[in-house]
C-alpha positions, 0 to 999 in steps of 0.5 A: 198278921204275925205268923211263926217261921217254919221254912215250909207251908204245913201240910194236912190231909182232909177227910169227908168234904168231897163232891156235893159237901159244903163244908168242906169247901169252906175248911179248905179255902179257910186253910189256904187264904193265908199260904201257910198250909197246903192240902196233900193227901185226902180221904174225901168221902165215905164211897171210895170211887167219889173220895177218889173223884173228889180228889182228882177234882183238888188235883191230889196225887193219886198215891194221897188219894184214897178211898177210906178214912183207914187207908189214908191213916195207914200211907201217912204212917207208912211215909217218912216225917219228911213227907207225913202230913202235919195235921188232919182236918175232919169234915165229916157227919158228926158220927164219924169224928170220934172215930177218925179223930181218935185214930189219928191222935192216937197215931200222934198226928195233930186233928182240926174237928168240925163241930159237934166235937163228938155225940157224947160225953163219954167219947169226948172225955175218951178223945180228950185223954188220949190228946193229953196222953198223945201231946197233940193239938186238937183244934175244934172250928167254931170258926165265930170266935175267928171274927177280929171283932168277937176277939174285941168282943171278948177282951172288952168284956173281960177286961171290965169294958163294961163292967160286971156282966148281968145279961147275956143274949145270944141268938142264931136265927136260920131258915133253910129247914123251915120246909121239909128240904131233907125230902128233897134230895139235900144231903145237907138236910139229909144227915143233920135231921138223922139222929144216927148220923148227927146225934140226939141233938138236931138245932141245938147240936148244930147251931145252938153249939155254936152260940154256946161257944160264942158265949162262953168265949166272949164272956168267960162265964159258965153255964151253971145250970139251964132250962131248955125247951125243945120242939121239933116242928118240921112233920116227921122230924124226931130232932129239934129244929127250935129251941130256946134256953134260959141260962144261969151264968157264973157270977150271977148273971143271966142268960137267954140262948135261942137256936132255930132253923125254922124261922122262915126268911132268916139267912144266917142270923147270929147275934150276942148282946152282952150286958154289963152294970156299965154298958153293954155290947152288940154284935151280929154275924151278918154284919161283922165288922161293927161292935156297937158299944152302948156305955152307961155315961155317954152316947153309943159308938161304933167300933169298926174292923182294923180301926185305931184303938182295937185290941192286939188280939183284934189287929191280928186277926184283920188283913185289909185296911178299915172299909174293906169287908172281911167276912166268914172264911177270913174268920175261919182262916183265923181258926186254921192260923191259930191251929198252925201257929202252935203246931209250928211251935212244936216243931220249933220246940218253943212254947206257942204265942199265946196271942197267935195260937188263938183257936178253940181246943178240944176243951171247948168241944168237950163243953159243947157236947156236955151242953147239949146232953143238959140241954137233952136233959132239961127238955126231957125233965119236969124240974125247972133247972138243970145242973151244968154239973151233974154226973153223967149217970142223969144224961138221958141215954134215949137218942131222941129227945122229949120234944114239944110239936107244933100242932100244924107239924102233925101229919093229917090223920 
């Protein structure tokens, strides 16, 4: 891979991600893989005493380790540049992003965001402003696009592979809260099914976030209007765990987006097929280094990771020689070089390989959260379709959505 030369590894801090959090594990070895970026500094959960746990346990310096997300932000601006940290990854449920990451921008330091960027329109458009205002590079970790063979995904779409595109399919297939595992002392399953602390969307917000972004990215299209339908089907549950959309894409084509966590035996099944007047395209997360090319005029092929004739943008996002898998976190790690390589450009003060630089922007977060709020929307309307587009003032303000349930979800009488 071609990295940007600082003399220095970048230096970052993490809030949330402590004991007991998967994520935050997964942002950390993410960040690591390549040796550019070391964590110095934490504040690694909302209780003091287990953020301090937490960090003592990653062997931080106890003058970094701290016990709220505000005392970590104050020692930094208190440090010299020499010792500030470069950049601040955020790890935390959902209703904490747009605070901490507001605070740190507006502070000038750089922010990597967990996914959902925000819980509305309204605080995106804020974090939005003020990383324009500030000049910061904001990073958001829809870590699929990270896939060496997404990226080849994407330039064969776009660079007319397969023509003009008709159909889009995505779909992200989980099955961990097919049962009521949020009763059974899962933290994970916990918050996400808790509308204060995930937002109005429960599915949609966390997974149907990322096939949106999985098809915006590859495709270059826009949603430009969308009929959803929603259901919460776990008893008790007021946040979808099943939803499934037909989408109008720019340019005419059409579109299917099904994000579930209730179908039962599935791991993490995602999946996008793209359709063009020329052939078509597949690939899926759980095998991810085929892309199977389907052309009009001639029998399939299979196109395998760090194999001859890929794309740049492909090559640099492979480490090992073809047949040695490579798999989530090296995608991830691909989000974490990305976010570096323009931030090092910016202490070099010369513009960003736009090749290297390769990660989803805080634009991209703000569309995710505009889509679940049409998505909200359009389940909660009678109208068959919902504009992309329309003002703010038609977004549904009511934290639960208008769900359809299961009759073998109710609870007995």
């Amino acid at each position: 891979m071609t990295l940007a030369h600082t003399p220095r590894r970048l230096r970052y801090a993490m809030v949330g991600g402590g004991r007991d959090a998967f994520i935050g594990g997964v942002h950390r070895q993410a960040a690591a893989l390549d040796g550019q970026i070391e964590l110095v500094a934490g504040a690694l959960s909302s209780s003091p005493d287990k953020a301090r746990a937490s960090g003592r346990d990653l062997f931080l310096a106890e003058d970094r380790n701290h016990g709220s997300w505000q005392a970590l932000l104050a020692d930094e601006l208190r440090r010299s540049p020499e010792e500030r940290i470069d950049f601040v990854s955020i790890v935390t449920p959902n209703h904490l992003h747009h605070p901490v990451a507001l605070a740190f921008v507006e502070a000038g330091f750089h922010v990597v965001c967990d996914k959902p960027l925000v819980h509305t329109s309204a605080q995106a458009q804020d974090l939005e402003a003020a990383v324009k205002r500030q000049g910061t590079v904001f990073g958001v970790t829809y870590n699929y696009t990270g896939y060496p063979l997404v990226r080849q995904m994407r330039h064969m779409v776009q660079s007319g592979a397969i023509g003009t595109v008709r159909k889009v399919v995505v779909e992200y297939h989980q099955g961990w809260l097919a049962t009521a595992v949020e009763d059974s002392g899962s933290k994970q399953a916990a918050w996400r099914v808790d509308p204060a602390l995930s937002g109005a969307a429960g599915a949609m917000g966390d997974i149907g976030s990322h096939a949106e972004n999985l098809l915006s990215t590859v495709t270059g299209l826009e949603i430009e209007a969308l009929c959803a339908d929603l259901s919460a089907m776990g008893a008790g549950r007021t946040l979808d765990d099943d939803g499934n959309l037909l989408l109008r894409l720019s340019g005419g084509a059409r579109g299917v987006l099904i994000a579930s966590q209730i179908c039962t035996g599935s791991e993490n099944d995602l999946r996008l097929r793209v359709s063009g007047t020329t052939g078509s395209l597949v690939w899926c997360q759980e095998n991810p280094n085929q892309l199977l090319h389907l052309p009009l005029d001639g029998p399939p092929r299979t196109l395998t990771r760090a194999s001859a004739g890929l794309c740049e943008a492909a090559v640099r996002a492979s480490r090992l020689p073809a047949g040695h898998p490579e798999g989530f976190i090296e995608a991830f790690a691909n989000v974490y070089l990305g976010v570096a390589a323009d931030i090092r450009a910016r202490l070099q003060g010369v513009a960003a390989d736009p090749l290297a630089a390769d990660y989803p922007r805080i634009e991209a977060g703000a569309r995710g959260v505009r889509f679940i709020e049409r998505v909200l929307a359009s389940a909660a309307s009678d109208s068959k379709w919902t504009a992309m587009q329309d003002g703010l003032d038609s977004v549904p303000r009511a934290t639960e959505p208008a769900l359809s349930r299961s009759p073998a979800a109710e609870p007995a009488a």
